[in-house]
C-alpha positions as CSV (number, residue, x, y, z in Angstrom):
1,X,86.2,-12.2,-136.7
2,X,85.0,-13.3,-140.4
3,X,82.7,-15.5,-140.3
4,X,82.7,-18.4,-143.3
5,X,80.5,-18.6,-145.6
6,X,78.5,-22.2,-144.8
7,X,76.6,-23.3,-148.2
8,X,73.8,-25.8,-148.2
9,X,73.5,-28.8,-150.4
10,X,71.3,-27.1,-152.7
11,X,73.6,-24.1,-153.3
12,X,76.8,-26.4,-153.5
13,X,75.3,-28.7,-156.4
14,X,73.9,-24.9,-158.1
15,X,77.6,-24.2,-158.0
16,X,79.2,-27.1,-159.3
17,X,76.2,-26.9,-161.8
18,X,77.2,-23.3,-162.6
19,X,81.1,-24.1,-163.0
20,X,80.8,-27.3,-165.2
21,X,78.6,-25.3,-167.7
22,X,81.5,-22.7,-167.6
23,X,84.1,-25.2,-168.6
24,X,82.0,-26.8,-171.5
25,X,81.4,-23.3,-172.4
26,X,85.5,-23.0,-172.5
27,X,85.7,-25.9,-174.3
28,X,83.3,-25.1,-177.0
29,X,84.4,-21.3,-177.4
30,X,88.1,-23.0,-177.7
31,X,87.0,-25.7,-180.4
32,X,84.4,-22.8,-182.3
33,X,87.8,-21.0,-182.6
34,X,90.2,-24.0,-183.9
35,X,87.4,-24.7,-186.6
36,X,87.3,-20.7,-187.7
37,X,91.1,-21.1,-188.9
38,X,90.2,-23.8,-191.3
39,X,91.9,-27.2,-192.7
40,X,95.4,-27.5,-192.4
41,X,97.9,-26.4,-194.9
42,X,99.0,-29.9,-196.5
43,X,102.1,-30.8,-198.6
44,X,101.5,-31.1,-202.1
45,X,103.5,-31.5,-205.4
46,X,101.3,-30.8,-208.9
47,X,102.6,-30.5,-212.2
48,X,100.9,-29.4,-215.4
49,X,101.3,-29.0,-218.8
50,X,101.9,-25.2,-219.9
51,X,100.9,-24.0,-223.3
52,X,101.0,-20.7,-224.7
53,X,99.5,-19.4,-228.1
54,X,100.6,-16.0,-229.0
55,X,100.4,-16.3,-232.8
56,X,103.1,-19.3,-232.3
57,X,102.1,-22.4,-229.9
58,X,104.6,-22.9,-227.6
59,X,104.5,-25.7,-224.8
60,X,106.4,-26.4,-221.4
61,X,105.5,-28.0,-218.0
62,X,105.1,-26.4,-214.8
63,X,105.4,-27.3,-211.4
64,X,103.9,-26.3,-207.7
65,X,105.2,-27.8,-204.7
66,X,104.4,-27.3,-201.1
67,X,106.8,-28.6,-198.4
68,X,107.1,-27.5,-194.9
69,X,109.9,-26.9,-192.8
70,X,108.4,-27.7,-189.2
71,X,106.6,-24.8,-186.7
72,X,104.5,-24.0,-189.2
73,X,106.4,-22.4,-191.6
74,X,106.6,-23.8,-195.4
75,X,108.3,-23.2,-198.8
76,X,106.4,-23.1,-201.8
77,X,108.1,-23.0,-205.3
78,X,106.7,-22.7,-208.8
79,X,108.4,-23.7,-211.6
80,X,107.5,-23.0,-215.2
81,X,110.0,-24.7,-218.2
82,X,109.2,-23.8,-222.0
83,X,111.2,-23.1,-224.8
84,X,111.5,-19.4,-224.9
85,X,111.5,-18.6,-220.8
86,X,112.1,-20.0,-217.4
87,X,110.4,-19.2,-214.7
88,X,111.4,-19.8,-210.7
89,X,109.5,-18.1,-207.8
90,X,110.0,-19.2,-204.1
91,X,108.0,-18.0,-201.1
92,X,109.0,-18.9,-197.2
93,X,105.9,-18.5,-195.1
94,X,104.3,-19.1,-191.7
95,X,100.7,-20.3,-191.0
96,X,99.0,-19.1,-188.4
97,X,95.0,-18.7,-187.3
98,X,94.3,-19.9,-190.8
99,X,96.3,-17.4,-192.5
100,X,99.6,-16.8,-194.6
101,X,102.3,-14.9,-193.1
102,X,105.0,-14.3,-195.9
103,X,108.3,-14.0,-194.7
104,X,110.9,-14.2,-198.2
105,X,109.5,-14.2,-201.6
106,X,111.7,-14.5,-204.6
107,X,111.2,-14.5,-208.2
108,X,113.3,-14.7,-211.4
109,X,112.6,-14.9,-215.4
110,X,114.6,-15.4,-218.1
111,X,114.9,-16.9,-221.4
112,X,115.0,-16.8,-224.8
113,X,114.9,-13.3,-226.7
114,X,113.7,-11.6,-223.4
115,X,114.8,-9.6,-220.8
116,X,115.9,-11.2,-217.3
117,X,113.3,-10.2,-214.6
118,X,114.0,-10.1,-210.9
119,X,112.4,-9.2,-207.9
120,X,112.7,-9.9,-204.1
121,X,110.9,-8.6,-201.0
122,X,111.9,-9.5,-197.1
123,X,109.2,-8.7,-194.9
124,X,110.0,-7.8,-191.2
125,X,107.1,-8.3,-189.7
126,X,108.0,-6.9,-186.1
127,X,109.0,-3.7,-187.7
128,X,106.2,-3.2,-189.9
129,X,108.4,-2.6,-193.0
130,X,108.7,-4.8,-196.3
131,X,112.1,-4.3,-198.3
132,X,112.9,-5.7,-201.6
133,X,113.9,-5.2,-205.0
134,X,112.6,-5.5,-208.7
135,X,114.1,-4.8,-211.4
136,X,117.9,-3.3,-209.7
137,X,115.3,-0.9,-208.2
138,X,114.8,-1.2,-203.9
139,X,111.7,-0.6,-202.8
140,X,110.9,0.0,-199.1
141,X,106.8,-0.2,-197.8
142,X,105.3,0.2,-194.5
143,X,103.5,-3.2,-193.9
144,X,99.4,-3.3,-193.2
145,X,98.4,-6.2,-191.5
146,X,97.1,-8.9,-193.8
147,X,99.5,-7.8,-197.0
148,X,100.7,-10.8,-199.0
149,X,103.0,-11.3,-202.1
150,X,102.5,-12.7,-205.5
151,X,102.9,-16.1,-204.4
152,X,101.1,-16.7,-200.9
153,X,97.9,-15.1,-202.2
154,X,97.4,-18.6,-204.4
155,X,97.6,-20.4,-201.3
156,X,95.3,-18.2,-199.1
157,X,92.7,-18.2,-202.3
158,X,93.1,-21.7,-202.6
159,X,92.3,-22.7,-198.6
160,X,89.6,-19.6,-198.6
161,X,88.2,-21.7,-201.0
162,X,88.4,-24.9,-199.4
163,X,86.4,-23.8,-196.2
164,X,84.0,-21.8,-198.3
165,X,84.4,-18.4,-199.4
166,X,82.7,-17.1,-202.6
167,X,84.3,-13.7,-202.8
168,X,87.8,-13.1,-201.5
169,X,89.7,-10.0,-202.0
170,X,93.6,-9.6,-200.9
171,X,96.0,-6.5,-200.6
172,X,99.4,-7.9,-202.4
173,X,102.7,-6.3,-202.5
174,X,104.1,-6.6,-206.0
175,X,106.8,-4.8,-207.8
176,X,107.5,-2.1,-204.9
177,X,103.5,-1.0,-204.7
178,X,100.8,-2.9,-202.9
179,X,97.3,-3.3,-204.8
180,X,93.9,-5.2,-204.1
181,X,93.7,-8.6,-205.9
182,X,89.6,-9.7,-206.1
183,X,88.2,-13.1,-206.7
184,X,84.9,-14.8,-206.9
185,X,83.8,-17.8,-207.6
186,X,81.2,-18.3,-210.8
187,X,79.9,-21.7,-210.9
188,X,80.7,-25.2,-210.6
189,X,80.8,-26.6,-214.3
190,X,81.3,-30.3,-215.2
191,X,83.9,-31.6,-217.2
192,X,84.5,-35.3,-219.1
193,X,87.3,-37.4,-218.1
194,X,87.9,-40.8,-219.1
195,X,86.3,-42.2,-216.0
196,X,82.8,-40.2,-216.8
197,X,82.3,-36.9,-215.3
198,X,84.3,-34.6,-212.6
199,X,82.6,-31.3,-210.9
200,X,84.6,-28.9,-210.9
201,X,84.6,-25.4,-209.2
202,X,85.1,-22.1,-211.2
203,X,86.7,-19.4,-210.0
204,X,87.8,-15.8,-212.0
205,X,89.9,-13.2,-211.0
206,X,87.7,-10.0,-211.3
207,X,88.9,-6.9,-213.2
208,X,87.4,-3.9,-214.0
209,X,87.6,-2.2,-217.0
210,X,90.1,-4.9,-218.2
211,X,89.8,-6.9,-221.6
212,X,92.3,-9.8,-220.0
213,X,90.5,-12.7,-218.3
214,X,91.9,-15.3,-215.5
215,X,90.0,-18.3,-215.0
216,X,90.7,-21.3,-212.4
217,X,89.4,-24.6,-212.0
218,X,89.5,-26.2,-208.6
219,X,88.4,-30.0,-207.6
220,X,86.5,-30.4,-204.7
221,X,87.7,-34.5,-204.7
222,X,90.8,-33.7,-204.4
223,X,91.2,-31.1,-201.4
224,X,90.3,-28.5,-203.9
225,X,93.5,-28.6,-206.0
226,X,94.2,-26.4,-209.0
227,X,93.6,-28.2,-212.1
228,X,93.4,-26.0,-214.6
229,X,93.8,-22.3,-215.8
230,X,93.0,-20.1,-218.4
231,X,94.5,-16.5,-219.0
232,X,93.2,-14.6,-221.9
233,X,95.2,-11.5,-223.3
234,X,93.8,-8.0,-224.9
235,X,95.2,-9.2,-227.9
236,X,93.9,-12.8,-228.2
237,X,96.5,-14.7,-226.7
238,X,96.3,-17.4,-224.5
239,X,97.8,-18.9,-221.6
240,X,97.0,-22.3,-220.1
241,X,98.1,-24.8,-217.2
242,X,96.3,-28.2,-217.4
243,X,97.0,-31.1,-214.9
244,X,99.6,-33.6,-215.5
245,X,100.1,-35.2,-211.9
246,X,99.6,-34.5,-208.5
247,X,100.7,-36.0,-205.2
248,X,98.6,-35.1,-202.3
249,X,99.8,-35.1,-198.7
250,X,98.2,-35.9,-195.5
């Protein structure tokens, strides 16, 4: 016959000791986790003013809007209106652990005295495969953990910045090959608006062995929205997006 185990006073408040330290252990691993992934994607709608000057300023509006579409998934658009070309480029994506998940990305160009552009990817993320198209030409690629598109790279830049990351560097599938896209951020410079001054932080894309520069402008005041940036061409020319608007959701 087994005999039960009788436990004295002293051992029974150890263990009850020993168990409650457990669970607040639990609870803090399980909040330490929820604050690694970050804020919250929020819904946003900016709009800008687009200018380019490639020997002949031309000028257009632009617009960025998040919305989502419930269990975590959202659709972000960008939209780009100018004289000579029209731009539209759609991404569906999930959110999850603090990261984007694309799922559909589209794009299309076309305008005035250029050639329509096109390009589309699918990623099946359960098969490991990405399928798409750009230019009439389908493209199929074998899927890496992590891989983003042309679009949800701006978001996952944008909320690395947000929770504090400096240098940030992200394999993106684009145009049927996948490449490394790096980033760093350079300094926080001030600049004048009509109610005094406004800190904002700099960010670059880096290149190497490149004469083209990308530079971004974020606003810490503002849930570190995209207020302004600068892309400088080999040859001089220069495109810009400065704010119009923005509406910020909770």
């Amino acid at each position: 016959m087994r005999l039960a185990r009788i436990m004295t006073p002293l051992q029974k408040r150890a263990r009850i000791t020993l168990l409650s330290a457990l669970a607040l252990v639990s609870l803090l691993a399980g909040t330490a986790t929820k604050a690694e992934t970050g804020p919250a994607l929020f819904p946003f709608e900016v709009s800008y003013n687009a200018s380019m000057d490639k020997g002949l300023s031309l000028n257009g509006s632009a617009k960025r809007v998040l919305t989502s579409q419930g269990n975590d998934v959202w659709l972000y658009r960008t939209d780009v209106n100018s004289f000579i070309a029209d731009l539209d480029e759609s991404l569906i994506l999930k959110w999850e652990d603090g990261r984007v998940i694309p799922l559909r990305y589209r794009y299309r160009l076309s305008g005035f005295l250029i050639r329509d552009r096109k390009q589309s990817i699918d990623f099946d993320w359960k098969a490991g495969v990405a399928t798409g198209e750009y230019r009439g030409k389908p493209f199929r690629i074998q899927l890496e953990e992590g891989v983003l598109d042309p679009l949800g790279y701006q978001i996952q830049l944008h909320q690395d910045i947000r929770v504090g990351k400096r240098e940030m560097e992200y394999q993106v599938l684009d145009r049927g090959k996948i490449d490394s896209e790096r980033f760093a951020v350079v300094t926080d410079d001030v600049s004048r608006t009509d109610g005094g001054q406004a800190s904002y932080l700099k960010a670059e894309k880096v290149r190497e062995n490149s004469k083209r520069e990308t530079l971004m402008w974020f606003d810490p005041d503002n849930k570190y929205v995209l207020v302004r940036l600068l892309q400088v061409e080999p040859d001089g020319s220069r495109y810009q997006l400065s704010l119009k608007s923005m509406d910020l959701g909770d």
